[in-house]
C-alpha positions as CSV (number, residue, x, y, z in Angstrom):
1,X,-14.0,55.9,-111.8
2,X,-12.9,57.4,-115.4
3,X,-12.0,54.8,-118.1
4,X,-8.5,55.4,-117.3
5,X,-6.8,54.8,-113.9
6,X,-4.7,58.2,-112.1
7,X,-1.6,55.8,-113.5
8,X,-2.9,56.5,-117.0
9,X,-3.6,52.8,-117.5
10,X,-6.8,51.7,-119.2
11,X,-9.0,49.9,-117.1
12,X,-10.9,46.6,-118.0
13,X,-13.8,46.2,-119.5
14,X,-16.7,46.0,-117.2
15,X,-18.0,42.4,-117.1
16,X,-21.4,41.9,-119.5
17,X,-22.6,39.5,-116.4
18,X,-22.7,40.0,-113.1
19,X,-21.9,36.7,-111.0
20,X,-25.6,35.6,-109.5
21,X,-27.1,37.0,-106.8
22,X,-24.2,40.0,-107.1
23,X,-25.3,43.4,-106.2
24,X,-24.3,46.1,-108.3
25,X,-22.0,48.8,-108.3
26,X,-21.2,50.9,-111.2
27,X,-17.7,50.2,-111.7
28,X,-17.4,53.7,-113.7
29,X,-17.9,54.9,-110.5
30,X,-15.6,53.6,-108.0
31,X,-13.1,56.1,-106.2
32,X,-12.7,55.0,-103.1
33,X,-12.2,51.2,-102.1
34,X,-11.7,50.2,-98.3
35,X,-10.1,47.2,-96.6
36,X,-10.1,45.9,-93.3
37,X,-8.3,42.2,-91.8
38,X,-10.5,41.0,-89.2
39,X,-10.3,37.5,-87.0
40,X,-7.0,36.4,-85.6
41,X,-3.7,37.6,-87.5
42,X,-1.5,35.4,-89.4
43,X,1.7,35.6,-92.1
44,X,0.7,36.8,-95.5
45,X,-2.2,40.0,-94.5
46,X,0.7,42.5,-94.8
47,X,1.1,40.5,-98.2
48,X,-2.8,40.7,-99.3
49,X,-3.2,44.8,-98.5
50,X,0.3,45.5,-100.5
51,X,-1.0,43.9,-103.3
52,X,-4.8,45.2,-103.1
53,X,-3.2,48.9,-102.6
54,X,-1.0,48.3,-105.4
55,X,-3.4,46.7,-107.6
56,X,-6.2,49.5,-107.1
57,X,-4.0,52.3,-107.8
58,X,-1.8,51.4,-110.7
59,X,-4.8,49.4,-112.6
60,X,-7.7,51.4,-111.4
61,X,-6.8,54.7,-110.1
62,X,-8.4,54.3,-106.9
63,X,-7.9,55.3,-103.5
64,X,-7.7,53.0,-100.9
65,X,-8.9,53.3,-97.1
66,X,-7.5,51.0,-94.4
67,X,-10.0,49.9,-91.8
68,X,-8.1,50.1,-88.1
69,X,-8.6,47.1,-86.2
70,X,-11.1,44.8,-88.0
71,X,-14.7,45.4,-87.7
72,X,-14.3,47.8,-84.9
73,X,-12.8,50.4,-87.1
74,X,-15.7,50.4,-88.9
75,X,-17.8,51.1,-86.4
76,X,-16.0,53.9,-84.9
77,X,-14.6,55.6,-88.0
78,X,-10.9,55.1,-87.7
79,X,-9.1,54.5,-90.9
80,X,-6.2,55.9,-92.3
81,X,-5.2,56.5,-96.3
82,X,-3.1,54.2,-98.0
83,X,-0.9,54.5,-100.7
84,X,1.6,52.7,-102.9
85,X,4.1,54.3,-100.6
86,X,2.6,52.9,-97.7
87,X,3.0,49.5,-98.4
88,X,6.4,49.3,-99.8
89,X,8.1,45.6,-98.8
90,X,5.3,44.9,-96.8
91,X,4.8,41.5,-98.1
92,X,7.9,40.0,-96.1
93,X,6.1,41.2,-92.8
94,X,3.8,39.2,-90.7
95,X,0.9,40.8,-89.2
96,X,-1.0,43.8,-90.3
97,X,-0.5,46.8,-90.7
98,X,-4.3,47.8,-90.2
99,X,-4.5,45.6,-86.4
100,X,-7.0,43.3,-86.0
101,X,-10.1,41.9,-83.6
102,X,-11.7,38.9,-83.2
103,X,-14.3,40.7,-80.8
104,X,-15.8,43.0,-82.6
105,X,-19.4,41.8,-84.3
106,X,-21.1,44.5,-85.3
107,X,-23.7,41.5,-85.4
108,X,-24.0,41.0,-81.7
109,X,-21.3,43.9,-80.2
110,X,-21.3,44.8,-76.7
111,X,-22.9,47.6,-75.4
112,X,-23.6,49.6,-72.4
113,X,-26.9,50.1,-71.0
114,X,-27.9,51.1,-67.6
115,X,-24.9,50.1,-66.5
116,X,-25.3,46.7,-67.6
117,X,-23.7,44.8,-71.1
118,X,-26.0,44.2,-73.8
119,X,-25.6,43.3,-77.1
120,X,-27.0,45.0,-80.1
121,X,-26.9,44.8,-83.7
122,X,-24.6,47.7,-84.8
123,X,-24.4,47.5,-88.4
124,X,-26.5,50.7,-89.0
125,X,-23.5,52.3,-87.5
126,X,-21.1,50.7,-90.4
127,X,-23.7,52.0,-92.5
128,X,-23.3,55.2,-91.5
129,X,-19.9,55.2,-91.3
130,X,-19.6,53.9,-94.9
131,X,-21.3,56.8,-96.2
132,X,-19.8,59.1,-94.6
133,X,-15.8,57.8,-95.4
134,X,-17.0,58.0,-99.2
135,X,-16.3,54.0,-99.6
136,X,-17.7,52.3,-102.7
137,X,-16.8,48.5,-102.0
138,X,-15.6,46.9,-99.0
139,X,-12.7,44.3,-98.8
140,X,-13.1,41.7,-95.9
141,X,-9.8,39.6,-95.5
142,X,-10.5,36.8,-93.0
143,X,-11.9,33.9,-92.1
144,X,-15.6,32.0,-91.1
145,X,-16.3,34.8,-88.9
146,X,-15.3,38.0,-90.9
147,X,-16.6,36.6,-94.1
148,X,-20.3,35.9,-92.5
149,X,-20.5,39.7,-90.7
150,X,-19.3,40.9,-94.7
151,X,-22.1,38.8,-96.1
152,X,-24.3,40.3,-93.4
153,X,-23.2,44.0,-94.6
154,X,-23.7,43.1,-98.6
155,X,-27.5,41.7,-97.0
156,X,-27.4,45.4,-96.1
157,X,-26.8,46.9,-99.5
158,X,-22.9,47.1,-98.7
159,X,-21.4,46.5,-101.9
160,X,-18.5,43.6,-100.2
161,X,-15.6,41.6,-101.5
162,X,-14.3,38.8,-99.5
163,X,-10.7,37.2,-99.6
164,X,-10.2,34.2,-97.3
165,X,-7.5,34.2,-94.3
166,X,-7.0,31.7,-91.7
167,X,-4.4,29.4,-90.6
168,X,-7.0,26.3,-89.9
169,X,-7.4,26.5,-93.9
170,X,-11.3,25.7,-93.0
171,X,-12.9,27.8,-95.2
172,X,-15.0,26.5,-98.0
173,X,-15.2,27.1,-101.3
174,X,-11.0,27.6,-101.6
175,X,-8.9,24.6,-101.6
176,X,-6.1,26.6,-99.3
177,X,-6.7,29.9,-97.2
178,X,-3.2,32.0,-96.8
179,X,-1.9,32.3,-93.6
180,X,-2.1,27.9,-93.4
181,X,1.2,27.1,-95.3
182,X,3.1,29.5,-92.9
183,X,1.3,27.8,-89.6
184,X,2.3,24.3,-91.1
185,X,6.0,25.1,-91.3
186,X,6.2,26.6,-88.2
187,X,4.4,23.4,-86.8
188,X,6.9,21.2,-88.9
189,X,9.9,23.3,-87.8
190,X,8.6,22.6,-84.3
191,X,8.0,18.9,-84.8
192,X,12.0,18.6,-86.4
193,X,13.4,20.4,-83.1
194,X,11.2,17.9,-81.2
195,X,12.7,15.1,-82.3
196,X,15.8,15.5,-81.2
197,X,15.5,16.3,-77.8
198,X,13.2,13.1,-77.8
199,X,15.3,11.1,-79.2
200,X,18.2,11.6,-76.6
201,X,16.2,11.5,-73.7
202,X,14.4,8.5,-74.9
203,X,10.9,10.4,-74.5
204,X,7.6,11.0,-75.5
205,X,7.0,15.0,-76.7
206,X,3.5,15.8,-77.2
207,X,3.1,18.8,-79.5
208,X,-0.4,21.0,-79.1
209,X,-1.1,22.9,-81.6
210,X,-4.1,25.0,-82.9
211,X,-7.1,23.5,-84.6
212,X,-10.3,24.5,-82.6
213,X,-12.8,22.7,-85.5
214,X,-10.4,20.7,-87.6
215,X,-7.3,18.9,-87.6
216,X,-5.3,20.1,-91.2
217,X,-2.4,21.7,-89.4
218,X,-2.0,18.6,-87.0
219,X,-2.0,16.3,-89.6
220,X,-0.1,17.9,-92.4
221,X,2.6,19.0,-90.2
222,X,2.2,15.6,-88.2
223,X,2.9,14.0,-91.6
224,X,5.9,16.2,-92.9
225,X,7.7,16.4,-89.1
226,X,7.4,12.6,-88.7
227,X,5.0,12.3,-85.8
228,X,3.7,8.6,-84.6
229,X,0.4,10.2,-82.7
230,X,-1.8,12.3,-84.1
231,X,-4.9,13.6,-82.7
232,X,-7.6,15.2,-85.1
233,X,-11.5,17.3,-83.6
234,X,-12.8,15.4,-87.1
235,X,-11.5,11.6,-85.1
236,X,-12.2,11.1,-81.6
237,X,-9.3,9.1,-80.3
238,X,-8.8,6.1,-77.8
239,X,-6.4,6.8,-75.7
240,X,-5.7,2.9,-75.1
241,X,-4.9,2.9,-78.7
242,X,-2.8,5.8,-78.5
243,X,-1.1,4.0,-75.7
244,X,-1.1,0.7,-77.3
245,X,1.1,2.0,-80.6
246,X,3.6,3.8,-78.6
247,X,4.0,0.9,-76.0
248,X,4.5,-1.2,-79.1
249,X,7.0,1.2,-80.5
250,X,8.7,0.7,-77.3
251,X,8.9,-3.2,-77.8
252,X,10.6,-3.2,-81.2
253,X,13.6,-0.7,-80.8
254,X,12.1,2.7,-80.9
255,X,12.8,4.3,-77.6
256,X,10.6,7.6,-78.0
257,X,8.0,9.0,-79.8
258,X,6.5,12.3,-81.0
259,X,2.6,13.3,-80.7
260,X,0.8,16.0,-82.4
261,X,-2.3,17.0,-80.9
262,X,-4.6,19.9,-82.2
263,X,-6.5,22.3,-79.3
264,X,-9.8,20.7,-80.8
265,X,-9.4,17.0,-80.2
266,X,-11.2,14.9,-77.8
267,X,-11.4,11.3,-76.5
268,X,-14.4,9.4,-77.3
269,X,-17.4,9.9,-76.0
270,X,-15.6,12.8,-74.1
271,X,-15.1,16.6,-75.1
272,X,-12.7,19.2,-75.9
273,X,-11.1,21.0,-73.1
274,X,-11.0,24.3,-72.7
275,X,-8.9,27.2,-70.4
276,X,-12.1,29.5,-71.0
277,X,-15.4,27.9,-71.0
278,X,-17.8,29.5,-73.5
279,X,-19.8,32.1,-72.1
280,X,-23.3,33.9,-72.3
281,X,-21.4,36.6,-74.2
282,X,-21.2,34.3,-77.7
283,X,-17.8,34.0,-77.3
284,X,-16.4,30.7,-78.5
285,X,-14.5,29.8,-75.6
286,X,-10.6,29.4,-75.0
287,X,-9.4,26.1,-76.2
288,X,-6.4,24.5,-74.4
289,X,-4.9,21.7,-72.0
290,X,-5.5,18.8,-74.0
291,X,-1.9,18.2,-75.2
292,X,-1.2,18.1,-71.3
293,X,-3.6,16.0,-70.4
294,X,-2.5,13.6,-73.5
295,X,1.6,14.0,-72.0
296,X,-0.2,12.7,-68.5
297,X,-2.2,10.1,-69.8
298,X,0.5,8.6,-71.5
299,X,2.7,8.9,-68.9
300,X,1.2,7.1,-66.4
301,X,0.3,4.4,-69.1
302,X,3.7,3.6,-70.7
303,X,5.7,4.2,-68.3
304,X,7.7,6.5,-70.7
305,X,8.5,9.7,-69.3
306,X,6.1,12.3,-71.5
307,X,6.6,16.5,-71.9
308,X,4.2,18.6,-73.9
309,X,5.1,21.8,-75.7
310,X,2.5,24.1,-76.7
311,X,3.0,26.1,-79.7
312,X,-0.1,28.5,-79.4
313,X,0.3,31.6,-81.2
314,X,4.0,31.3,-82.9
315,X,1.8,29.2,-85.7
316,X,0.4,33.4,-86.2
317,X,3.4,35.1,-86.2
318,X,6.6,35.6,-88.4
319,X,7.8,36.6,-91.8
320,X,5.0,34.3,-94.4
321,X,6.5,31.7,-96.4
322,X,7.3,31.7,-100.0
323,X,3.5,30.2,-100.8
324,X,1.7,32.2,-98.6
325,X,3.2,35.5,-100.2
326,X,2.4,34.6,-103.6
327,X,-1.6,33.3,-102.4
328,X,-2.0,36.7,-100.6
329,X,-0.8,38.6,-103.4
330,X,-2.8,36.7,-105.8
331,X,-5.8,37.0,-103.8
332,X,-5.7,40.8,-103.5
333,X,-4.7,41.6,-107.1
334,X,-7.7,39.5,-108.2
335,X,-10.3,40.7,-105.9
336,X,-9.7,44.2,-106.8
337,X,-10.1,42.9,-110.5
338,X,-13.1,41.4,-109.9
339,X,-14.4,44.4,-108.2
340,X,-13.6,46.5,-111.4
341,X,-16.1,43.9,-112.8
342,X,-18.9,44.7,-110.6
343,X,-19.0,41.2,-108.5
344,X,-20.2,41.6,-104.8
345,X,-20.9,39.6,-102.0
346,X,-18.3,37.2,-103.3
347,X,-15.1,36.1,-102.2
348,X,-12.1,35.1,-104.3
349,X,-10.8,31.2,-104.2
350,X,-8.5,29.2,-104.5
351,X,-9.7,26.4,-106.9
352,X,-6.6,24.3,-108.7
353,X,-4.6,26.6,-110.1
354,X,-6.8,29.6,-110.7
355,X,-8.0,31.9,-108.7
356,X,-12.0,32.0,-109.3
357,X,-15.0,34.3,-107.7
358,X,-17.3,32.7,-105.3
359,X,-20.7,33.1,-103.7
360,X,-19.4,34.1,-99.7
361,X,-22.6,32.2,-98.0
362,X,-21.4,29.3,-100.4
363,X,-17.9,29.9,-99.0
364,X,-19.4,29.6,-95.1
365,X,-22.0,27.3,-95.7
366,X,-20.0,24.9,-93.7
367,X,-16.4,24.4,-92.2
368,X,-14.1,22.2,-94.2
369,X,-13.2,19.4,-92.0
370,X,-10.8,16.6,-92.9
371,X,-12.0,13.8,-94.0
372,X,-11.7,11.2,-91.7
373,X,-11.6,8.5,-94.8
374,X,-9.8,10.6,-96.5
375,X,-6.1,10.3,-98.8
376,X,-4.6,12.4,-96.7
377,X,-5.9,10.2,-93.4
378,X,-5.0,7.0,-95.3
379,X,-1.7,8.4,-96.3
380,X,-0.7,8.9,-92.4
381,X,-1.9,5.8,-91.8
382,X,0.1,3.6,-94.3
383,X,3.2,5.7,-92.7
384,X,2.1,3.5,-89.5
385,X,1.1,7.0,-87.5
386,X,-2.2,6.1,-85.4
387,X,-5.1,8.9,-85.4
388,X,-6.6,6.9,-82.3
389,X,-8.9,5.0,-83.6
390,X,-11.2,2.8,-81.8
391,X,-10.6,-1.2,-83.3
């Protein structure tokens, strides 16, 4: 990089002090950034490469490489340039541009041998590939997954910057991840259209939706769209006492009820349900069928006719929300910022109002769960809404 950008903008200073534990990169000598958007999509990546494309080239001069399809671009070289052209009005678009895959680990990626499936480390490949593409620094927008393979690649020497997607908002580190605020509207938009129906046909609607390790969009959305039930992975629940407060509901006027259930939760010295059981593979497993088996529990308990709706991925898709586009952008502009100050292996935060620089492995150290004591729990609870508790 020359001390002036291919806009003819100075650059900034280069930062005395590197964040610790950073790896360095001469920021002099940056010409070529790369980003990739691994994990499951969500509203606001379009937003996040906009603004890192934008942000490289008018402040910096850099070129910019897109990474085709998460981590699996990487490890078979497909890419494609991007320019400020490129990425005109993209933040209004969900999705991304680039694709995406929650499959491909270079960590543990499947591989053919003897005509069986193993898995292998394939990072050397990314390695390779790295060098080969000319990329200086590597952008990783995602979530737990995509930010522990990037802190993998900086183990490796792979100069990495992190910025944190996903719609669970279960990232540490950050106070919000983009992509959540755009799942909790169109959970809340859900909940509203619910109600009605309910309401007329003097029902109870049970509303799954996603939340494999925590319960945020459950119970902020549960909160805003007026829900009686909701049912949190962080609280096991009773189902007596589930059954208890809308029976009791019943009694004192209020002839239906709404229920929001995320994919994760689980009775009481039970577990979570899944479509997909996990598999030798690593795979996680395919979450689902607990808002169902809620509706039929609840049914057969009450008395009160029960329906489910599951809203599965419409929580990913669709134009971001007003928050989400501003986070994304944010994010991006200040990663590549904090790239022009030589900080690797970190991933950009939101903490308050500012946008800070953390440590990834600090960011992954652990999932951020709700807090089953918690304001937010106690809130919900003063509104009269039961989590399930056990008495």
């Amino acid at each position: 990089m020359t001390p002036k950008g291919k806009s003819g903008m100075k650059a900034k200073k280069t930062a005395k002090k590197n964040l610790p534990g950073a790896r360095m990169v001469d920021p002099k000598k940056i010409e070529r950034i790369a980003i990739l958007t691994g994990g499951g999509d969500c509203p606001g990546l379009n937003a996040v490469i906009r603004a890192v494309v934008r942000a490289a080239v008018n402040l910096y001069g850099w070129d910019v490489t897109g990474i085709l399809d998460g981590y699996d671009g990487l490890i078979g070289g497909h890419v494609r340039k991007l320019t400020s052209k490129d990425v005109r009005g993209l933040q209004v678009r969900g999705g991304t541009i680039l694709g995406t895959s929650n499959r491909g680990n270079p960590l543990r990626y499947p591989v053919e041998e003897n005509g069986c499936i193993v898995f292998r480390d394939v990072t050397d490949k990314i390695l390779t590939n790295i060098r080969k593409l000319k990329i200086d620094v590597l952008i990783a927008v995602g979530g737990d997954g995509t930010m522990k393979i990037a802190d993998a690649l900086f183990e490796k020497g792979v100069p990495v910057m992190g910025i944190p997607k996903t719609i669970d908002n279960d990232l540490g580190a950050t106070d919000v991840t983009f992509g959540y605020n755009s799942a909790v509207s169109t959970a809340t938009e859900a909940l509203d259209k619910l109600h009605t129906t309910a309401e007329s046909h003097h029902r109870v609607l049970v509303l799954e939706v996603m939340g494999r390790e925590c319960g945020w969009i459950a119970l902020e959305s549960g909160i805003a769209g007026g829900a009686d039930v909701i049912l949190i992975p962080e609280i096991p629940f009773d189902m007596n006492e589930v059954c208890r407060h809308i029976s009791q509901r019943k009694k004192t006027g209020s002839r239906f009820s709404i229920v929001v259930v995320a994919e994760g939760a689980f009775p009481g010295g039970g577990r979570k349900m899944y479509e997909k059981e996990p598999g030798p593979d690593g795979l996680p497993g395919r979450l689902g069928g607990i808002g169902h088996r809620a509706a039929e529990q609840i049914g057969m308990c009450t008395g009160i006719e029960t329906r489910t709706a599951v809203l599965g991925h419409l929580q990913r898709g669709g134009t971001p929300t007003t928050y989400d586009r501003i986070l994304a952008t944010r994010f991006g502009v200040e990663a590549v910022n904090h790239i022009a100050e030589g900080h690797f292996g970190h991933m950009v935060c939101l903490q308050g109002r500012s946008i800070v620089c953390r440590r990834i492995k600090q960011a992954v150290k652990k999932l951020k769960l709700v807090d089953p004591d918690g304001q937010l729990v106690r809130t919900a609870e003063a509104l009269g809404i039961t989590l399930g508790r056990r008495d």
